[in-house]
Backbone as CSV, one residue per row, in Angstrom:
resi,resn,N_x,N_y,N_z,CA_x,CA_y,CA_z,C_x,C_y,C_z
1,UNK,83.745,96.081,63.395,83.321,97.170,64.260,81.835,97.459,64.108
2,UNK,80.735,96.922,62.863,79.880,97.048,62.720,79.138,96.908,64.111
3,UNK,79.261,95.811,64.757,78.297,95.473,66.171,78.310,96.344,67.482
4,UNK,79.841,96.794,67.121,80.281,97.240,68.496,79.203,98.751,68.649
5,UNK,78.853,99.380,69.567,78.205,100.846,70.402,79.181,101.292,70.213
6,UNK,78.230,102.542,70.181,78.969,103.584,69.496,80.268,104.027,70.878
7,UNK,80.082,103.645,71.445,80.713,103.905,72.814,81.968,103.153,72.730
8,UNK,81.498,101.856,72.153,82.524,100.947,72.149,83.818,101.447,71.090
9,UNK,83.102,101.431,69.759,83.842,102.201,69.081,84.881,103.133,69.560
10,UNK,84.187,104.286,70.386,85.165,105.014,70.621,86.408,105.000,71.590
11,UNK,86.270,103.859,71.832,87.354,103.226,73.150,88.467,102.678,72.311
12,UNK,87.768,101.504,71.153,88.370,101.110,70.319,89.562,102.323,69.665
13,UNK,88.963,103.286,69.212,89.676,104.446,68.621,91.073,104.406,69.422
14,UNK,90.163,105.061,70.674,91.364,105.547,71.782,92.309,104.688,72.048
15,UNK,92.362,103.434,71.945,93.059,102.063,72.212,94.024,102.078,70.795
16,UNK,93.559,102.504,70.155,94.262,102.798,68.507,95.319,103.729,68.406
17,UNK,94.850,104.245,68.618,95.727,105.847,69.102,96.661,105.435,69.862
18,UNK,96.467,104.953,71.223,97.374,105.035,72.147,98.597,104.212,71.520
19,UNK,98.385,102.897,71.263,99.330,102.296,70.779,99.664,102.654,69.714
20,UNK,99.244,103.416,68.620,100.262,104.189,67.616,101.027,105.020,68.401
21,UNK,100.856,105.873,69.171,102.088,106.666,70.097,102.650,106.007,71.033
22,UNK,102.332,104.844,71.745,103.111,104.103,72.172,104.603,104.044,71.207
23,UNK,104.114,102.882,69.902,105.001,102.687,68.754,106.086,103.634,68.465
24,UNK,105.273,104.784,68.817,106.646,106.049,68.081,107.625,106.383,69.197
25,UNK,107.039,105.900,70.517,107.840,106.365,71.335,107.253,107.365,72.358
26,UNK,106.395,108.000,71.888,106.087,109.283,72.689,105.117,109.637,73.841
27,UNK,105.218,110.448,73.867,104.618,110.778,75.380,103.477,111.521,75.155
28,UNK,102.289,111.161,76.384,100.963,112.121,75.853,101.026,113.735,75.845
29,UNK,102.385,114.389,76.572,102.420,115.298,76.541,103.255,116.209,75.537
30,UNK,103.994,115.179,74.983,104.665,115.405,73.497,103.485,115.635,72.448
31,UNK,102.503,114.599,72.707,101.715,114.635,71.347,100.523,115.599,71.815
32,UNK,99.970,116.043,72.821,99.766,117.368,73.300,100.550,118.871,72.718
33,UNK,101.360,119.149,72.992,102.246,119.899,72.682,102.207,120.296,71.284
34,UNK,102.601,119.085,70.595,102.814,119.356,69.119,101.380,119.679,68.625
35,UNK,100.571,118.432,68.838,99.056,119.088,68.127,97.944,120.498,68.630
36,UNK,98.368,120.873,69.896,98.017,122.472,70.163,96.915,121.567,70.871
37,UNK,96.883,120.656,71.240,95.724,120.179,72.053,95.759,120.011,73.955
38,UNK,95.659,120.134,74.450,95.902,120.322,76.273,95.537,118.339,76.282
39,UNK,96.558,118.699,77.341,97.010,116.999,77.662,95.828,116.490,78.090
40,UNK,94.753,116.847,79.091,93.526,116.375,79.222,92.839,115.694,78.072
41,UNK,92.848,116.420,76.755,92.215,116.245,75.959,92.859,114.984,74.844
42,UNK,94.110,114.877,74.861,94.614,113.368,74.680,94.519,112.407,75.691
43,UNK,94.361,112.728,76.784,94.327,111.600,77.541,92.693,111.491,77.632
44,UNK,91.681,111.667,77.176,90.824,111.705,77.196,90.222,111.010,75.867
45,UNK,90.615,111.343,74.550,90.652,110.365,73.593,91.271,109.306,73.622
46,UNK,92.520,108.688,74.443,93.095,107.801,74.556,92.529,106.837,75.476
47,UNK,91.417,107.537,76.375,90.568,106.750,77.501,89.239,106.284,76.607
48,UNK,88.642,106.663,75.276,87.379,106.636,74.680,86.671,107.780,74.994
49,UNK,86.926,108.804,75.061,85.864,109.680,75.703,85.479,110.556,74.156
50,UNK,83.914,111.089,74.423,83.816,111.179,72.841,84.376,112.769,72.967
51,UNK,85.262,112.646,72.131,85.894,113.961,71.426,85.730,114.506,70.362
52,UNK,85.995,115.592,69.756,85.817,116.441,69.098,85.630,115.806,67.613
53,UNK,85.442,115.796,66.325,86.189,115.503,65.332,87.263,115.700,65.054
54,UNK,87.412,117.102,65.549,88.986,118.294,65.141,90.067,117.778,65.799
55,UNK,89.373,116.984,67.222,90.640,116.679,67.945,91.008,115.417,66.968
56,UNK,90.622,114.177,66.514,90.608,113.288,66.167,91.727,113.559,64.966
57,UNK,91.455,114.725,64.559,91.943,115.016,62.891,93.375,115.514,63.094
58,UNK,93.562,116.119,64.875,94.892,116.894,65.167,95.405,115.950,65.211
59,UNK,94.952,114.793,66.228,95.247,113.368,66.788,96.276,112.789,65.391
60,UNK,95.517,112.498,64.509,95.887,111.619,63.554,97.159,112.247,62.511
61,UNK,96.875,113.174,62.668,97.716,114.384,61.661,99.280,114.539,62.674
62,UNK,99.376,114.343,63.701,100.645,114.795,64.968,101.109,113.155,64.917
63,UNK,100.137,112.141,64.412,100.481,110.969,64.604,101.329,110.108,62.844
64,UNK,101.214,111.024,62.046,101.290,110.902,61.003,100.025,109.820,60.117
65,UNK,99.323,109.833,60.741,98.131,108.630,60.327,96.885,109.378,59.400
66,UNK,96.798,110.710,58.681,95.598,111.004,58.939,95.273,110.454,57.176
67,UNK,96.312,110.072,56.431,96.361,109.883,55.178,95.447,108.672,55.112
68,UNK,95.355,107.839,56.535,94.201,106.497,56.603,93.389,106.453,55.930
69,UNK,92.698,107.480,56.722,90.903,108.259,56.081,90.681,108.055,54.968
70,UNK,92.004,108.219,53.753,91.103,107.528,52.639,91.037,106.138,52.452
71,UNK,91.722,105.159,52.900,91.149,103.789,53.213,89.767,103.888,54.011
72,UNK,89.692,104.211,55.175,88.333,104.505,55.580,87.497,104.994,55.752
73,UNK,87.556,106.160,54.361,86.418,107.012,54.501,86.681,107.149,52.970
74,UNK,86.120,106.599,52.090,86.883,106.646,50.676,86.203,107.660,49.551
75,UNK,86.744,108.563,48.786,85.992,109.902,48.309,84.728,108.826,47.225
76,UNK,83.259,109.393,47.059,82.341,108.749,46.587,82.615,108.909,45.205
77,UNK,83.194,107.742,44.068,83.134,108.021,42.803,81.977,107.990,41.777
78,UNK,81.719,108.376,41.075,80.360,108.665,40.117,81.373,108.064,38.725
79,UNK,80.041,106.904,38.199,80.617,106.458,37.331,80.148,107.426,35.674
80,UNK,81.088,107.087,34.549,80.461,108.253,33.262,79.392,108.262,33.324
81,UNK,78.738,106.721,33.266,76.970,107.318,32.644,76.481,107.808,34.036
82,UNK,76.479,107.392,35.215,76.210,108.599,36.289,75.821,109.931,36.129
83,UNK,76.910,110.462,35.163,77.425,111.398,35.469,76.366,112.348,34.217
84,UNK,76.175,111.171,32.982,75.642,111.669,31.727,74.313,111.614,32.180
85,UNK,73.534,111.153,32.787,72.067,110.788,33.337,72.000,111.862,34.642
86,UNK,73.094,112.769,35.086,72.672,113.725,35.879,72.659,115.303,35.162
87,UNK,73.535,114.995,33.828,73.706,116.149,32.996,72.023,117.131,33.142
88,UNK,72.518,118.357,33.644,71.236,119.293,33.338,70.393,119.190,34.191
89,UNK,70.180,117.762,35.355,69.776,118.052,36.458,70.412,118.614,37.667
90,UNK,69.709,119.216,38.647,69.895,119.410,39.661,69.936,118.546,40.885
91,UNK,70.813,118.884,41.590,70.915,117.756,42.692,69.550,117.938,43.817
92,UNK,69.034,116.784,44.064,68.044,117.201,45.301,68.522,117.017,46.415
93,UNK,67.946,116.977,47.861,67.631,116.726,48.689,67.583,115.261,48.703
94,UNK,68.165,114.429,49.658,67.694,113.294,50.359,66.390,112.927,51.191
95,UNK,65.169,112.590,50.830,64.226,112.852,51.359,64.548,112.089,52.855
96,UNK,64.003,112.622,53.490,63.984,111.855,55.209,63.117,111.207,55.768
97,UNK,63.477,109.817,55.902,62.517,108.430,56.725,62.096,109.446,57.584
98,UNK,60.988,108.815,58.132,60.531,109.038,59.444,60.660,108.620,60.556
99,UNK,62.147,107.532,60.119,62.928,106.786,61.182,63.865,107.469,61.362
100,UNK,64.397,107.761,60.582,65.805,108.963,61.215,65.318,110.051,61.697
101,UNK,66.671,109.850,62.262,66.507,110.932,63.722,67.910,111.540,63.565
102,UNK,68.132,112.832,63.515,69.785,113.752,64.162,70.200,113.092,65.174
């Protein structure tokens, strides 16, 4: 997925999604319903359209999937001496390129 736009990505998602609720059986207005989300707004992640985070998180959570995230988003571990070489300091700031951009 590295190559793909960010656009692309998010189609990809929606293409993900859909066929996990395909799989279960259900209907976009079932999985509407249950996650408190208006059917527009699943059928709208299910088309790629960029959505919310929150929706993504209802999405995955109504889908039973959201336990993924830690395969792909994995919590950052700090190893001991890490941890002994930060003793007593303070955390800074990430200084900012002058290439990044928000």
């Amino acid at each position: 997925m590295q190559s793909l736009s960010d656009q692309e990505v998010l189609v990809e998602l929606g293409r993900r999604i859909k066929r996990i609720r395909l799989q279960q059986n259900r209907t976009q207005a079932q999985i509407a319903e249950k996650s408190g989300l208006s059917l527009r707004t699943v059928c709208a992640a299910e088309a790629g359209d960029d959505v919310r985070l929150s929706t993504l998180i209802k999405l995955l959570r109504v889908l039973g999937r959201l336990g993924g995230l830690d395969a792909w988003l994995p919590s950052p571990q700090v190893s001991p001496l890490e941890l002994v070489k930060r003793e007593g300091k303070q955390r800074q700031r990430a200084r900012r390129r002058r290439d990044d951009h928000d």
